[in-house]
KOLDO-404922 format. One record per residue: residue number from 0; residue in one letter; chain; x, y, z of N, C-alpha, C in turn. Coordinates in Angstrom, 1 decimal. Layout:
(NUM 'A' 'A' (X Y Z) (X Y Z) (X Y Z)) ...
***
This chain:
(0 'X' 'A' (-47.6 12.1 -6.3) (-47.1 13.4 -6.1) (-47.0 14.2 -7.5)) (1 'X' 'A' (-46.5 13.3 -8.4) (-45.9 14.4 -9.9) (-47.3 14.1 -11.0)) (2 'X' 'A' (-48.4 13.4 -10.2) (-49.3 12.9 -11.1) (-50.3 14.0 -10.6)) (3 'X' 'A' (-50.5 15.0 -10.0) (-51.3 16.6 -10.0) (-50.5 18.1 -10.5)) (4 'X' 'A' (-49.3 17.3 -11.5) (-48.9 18.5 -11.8) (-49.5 18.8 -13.6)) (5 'X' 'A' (-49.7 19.6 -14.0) (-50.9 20.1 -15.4) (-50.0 20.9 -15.9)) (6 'X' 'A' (-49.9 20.4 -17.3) (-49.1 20.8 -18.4) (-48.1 20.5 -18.8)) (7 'X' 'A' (-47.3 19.9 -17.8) (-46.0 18.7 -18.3) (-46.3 17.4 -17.5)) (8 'X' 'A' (-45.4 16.9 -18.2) (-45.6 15.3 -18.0) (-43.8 14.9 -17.9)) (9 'X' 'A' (-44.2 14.6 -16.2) (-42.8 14.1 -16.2) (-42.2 12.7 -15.6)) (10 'X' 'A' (-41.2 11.9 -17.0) (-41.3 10.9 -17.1) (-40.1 10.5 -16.8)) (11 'X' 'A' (-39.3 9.6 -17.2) (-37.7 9.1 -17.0) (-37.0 10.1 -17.6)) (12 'X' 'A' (-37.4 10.1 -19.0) (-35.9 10.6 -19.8) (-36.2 12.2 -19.4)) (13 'X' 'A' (-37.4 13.0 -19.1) (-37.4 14.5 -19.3) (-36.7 14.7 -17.8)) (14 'X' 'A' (-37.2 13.7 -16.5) (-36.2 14.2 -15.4) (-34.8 13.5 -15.5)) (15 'X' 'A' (-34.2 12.7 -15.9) (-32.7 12.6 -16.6) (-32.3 13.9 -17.4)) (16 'X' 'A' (-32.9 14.4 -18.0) (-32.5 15.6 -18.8) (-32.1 16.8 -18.1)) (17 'X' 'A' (-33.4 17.2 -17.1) (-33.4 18.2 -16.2) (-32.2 18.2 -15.3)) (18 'X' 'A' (-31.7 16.5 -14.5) (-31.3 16.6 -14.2) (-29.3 16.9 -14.4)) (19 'X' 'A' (-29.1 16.5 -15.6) (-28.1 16.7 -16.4) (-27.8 18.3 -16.6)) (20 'X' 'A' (-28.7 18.8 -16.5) (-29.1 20.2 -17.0) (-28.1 21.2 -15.5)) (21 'X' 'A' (-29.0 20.3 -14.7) (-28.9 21.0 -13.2) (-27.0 20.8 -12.7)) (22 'X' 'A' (-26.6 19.4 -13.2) (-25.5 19.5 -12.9) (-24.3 19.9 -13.9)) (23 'X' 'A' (-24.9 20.2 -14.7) (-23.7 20.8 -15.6) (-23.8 22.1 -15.3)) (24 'X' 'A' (-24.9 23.3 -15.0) (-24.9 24.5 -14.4) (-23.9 24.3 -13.0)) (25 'X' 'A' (-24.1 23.2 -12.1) (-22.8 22.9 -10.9) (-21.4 23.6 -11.3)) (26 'X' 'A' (-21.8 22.2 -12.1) (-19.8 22.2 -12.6) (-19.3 23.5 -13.5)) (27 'X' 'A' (-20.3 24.4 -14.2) (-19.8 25.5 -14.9) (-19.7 26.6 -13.7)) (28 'X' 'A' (-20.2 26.8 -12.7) (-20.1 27.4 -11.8) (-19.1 27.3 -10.7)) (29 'X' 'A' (-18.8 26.0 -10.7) (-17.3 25.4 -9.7) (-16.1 26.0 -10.7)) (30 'X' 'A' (-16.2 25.1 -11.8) (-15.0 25.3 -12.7) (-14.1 26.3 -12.6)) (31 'X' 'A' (-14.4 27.8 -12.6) (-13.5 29.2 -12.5) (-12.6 28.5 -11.0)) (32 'X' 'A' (-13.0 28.0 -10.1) (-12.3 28.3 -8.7) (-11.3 27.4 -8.8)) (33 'X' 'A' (-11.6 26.4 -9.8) (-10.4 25.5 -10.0) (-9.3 25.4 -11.0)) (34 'X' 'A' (-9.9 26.6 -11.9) (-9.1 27.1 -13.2) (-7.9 28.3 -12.7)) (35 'X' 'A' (-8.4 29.0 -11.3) (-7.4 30.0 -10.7) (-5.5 29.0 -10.7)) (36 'X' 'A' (-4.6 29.8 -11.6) (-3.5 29.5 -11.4) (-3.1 29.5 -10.0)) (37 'X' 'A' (-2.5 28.0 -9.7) (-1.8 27.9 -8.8) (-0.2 28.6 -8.9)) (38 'X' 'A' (0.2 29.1 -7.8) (2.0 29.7 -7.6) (2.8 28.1 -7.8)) (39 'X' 'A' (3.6 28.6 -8.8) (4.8 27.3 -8.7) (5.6 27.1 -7.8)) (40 'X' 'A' (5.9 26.0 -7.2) (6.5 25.5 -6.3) (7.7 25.4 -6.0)) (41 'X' 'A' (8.4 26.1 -5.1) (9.8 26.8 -5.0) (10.8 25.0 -5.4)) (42 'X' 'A' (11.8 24.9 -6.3) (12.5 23.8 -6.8) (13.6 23.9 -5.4)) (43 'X' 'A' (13.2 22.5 -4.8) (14.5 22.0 -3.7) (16.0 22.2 -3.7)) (44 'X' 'A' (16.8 22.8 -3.0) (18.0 23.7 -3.5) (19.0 22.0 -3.2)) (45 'X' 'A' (19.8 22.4 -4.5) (20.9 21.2 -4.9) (21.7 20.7 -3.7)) (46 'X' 'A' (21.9 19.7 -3.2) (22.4 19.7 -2.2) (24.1 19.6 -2.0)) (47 'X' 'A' (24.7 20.0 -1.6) (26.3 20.9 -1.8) (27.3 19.3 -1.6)) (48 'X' 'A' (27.9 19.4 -2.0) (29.2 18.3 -2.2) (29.7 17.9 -0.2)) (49 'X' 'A' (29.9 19.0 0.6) (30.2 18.8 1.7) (29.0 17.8 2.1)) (50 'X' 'A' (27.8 18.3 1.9) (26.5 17.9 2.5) (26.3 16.2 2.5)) (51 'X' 'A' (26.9 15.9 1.2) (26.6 14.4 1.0) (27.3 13.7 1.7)) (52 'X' 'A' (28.6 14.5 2.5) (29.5 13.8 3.2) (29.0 13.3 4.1)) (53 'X' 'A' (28.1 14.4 4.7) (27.7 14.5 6.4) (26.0 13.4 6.1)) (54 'X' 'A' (26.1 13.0 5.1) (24.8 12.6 5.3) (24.9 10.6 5.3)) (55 'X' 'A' (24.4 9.9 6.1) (24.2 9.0 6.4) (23.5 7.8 5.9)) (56 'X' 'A' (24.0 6.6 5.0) (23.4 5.7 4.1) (21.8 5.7 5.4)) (57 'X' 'A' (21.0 5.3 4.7) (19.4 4.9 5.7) (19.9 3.2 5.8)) (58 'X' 'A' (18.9 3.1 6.7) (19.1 1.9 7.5) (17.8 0.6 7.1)) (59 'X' 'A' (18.7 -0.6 6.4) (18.0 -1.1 5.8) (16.9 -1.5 6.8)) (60 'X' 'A' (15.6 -1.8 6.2) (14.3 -1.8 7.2) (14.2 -3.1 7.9)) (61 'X' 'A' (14.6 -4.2 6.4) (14.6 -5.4 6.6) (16.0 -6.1 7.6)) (62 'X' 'A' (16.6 -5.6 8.2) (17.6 -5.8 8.7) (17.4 -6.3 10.2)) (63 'X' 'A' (17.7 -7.4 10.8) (17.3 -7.6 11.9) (18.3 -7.9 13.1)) (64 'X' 'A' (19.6 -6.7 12.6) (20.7 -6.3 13.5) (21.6 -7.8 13.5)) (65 'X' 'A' (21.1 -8.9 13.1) (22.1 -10.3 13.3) (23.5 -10.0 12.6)) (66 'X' 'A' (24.6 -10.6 13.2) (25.4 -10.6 12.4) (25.8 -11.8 11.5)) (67 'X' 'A' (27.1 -12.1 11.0) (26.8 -13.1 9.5) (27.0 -14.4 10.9)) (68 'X' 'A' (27.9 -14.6 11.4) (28.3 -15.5 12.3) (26.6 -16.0 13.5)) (69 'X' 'A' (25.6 -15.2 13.7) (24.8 -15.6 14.0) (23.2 -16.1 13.2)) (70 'X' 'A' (23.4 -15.6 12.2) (23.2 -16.0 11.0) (23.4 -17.6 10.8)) (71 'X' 'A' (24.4 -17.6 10.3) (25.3 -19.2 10.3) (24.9 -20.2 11.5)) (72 'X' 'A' (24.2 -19.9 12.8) (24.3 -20.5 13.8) (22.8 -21.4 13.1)) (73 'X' 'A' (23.1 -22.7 14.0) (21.7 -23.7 13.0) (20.5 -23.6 14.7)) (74 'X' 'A' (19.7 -23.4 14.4) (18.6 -23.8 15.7) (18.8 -25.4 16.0)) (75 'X' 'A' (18.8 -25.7 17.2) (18.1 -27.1 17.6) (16.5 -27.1 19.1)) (76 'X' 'A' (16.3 -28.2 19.0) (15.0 -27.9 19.4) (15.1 -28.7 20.8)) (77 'X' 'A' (14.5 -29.2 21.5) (15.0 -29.5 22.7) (15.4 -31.3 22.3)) (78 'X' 'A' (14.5 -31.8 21.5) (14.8 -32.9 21.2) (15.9 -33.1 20.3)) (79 'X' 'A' (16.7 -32.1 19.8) (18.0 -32.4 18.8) (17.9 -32.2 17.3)) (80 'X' 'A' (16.6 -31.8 17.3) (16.3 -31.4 15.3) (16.4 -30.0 15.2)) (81 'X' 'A' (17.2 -29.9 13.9) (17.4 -28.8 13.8) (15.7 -28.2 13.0)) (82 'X' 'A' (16.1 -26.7 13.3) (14.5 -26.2 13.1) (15.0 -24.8 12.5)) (83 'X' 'A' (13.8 -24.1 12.0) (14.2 -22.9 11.6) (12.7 -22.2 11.8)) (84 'X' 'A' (12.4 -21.0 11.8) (11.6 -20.0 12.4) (10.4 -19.9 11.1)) (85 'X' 'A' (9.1 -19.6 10.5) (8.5 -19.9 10.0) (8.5 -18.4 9.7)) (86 'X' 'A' (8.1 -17.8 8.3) (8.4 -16.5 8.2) (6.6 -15.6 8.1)) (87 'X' 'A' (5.8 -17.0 8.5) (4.2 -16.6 8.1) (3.6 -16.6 9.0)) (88 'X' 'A' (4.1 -17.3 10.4) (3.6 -17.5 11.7) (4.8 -18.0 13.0)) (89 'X' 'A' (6.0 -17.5 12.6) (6.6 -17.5 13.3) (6.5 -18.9 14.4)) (90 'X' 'A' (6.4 -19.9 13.8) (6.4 -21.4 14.5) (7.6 -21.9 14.1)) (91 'X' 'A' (8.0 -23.1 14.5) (9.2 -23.8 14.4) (9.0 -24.3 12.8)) (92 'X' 'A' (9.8 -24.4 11.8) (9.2 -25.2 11.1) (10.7 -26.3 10.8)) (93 'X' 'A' (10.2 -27.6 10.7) (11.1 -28.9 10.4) (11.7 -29.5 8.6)) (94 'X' 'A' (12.7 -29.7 8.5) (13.0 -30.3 7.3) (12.4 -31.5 7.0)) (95 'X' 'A' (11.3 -31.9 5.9) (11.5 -33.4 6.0) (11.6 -33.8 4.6)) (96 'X' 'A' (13.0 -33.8 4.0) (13.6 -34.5 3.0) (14.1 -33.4 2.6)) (97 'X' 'A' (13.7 -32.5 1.6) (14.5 -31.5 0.6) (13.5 -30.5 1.5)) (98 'X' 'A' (12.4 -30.7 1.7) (11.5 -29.2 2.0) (11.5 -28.5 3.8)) (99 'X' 'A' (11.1 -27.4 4.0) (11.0 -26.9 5.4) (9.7 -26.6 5.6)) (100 'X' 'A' (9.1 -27.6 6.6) (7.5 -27.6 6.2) (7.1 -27.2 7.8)) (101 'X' 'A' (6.5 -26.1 8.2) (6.0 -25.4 9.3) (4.9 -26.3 9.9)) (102 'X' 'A' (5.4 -26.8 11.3) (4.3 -27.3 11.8) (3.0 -26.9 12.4)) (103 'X' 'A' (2.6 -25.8 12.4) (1.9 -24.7 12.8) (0.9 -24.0 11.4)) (104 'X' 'A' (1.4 -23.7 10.5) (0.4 -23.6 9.4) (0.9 -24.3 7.7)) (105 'X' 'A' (1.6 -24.7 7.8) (2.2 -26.0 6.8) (2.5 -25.3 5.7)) (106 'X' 'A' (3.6 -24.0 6.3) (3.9 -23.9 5.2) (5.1 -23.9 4.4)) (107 'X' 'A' (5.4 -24.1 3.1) (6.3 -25.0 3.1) (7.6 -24.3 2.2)) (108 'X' 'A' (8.8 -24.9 1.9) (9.8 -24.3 1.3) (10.6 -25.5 0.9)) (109 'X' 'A' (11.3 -25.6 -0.7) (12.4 -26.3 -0.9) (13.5 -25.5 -0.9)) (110 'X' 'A' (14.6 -26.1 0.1) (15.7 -26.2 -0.2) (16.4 -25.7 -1.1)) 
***
């Protein structure tokens, strides 16, 4: 195709050039619309001494409503070992010596 065109010769670096050429005319012609000052952003009004009263600690996310006494309570399993809940796959997982090792994806915890 660019091998019938007569009187230039166009190779890597002259269409890299051209092409640089082309997008820097882009960007000097975008530029102004992004140079328009934006309006400053109204500052959030202080919030009043009464306000903090009425307002409510947030609710921790990780919280899973147990209280400390069920908490404290130990699992057993039907056969009498105690177990605890796996925090990666939610399977039973068993103590065996110092560690809590998940029978389900083996995973494990010391003591």
């Amino acid at each position: 195709m660019f091998e019938n065109l007569q009187g230039s010769s166009l190779d890597r670096r002259s269409f890299l050039r051209g092409s640089v050429m082309f997008a820097a005319a882009i960007g000097v012609s975008v530029l102004p619309a992004f140079a328009q000052e934006q309006k400053p952003q109204p500052k959030p009004e202080e919030p009043k001494p009464e306000d903090e009263k009425k307002k409510e600690e947030p609710k921790d996310p990780f919280d899973t409503g147990k209280k400390e006494e069920d908490k404290d309570k130990k699992l057993v399993d039907a056969e009498g070992r105690e177990y605890r809940v796996c925090p990666q796959c939610a399977y039973n997982m068993y103590k065996q010596g110092r560690m809590w090792v998940c029978e389900n994806c083996g995973y494990s915890y010391v003591e």
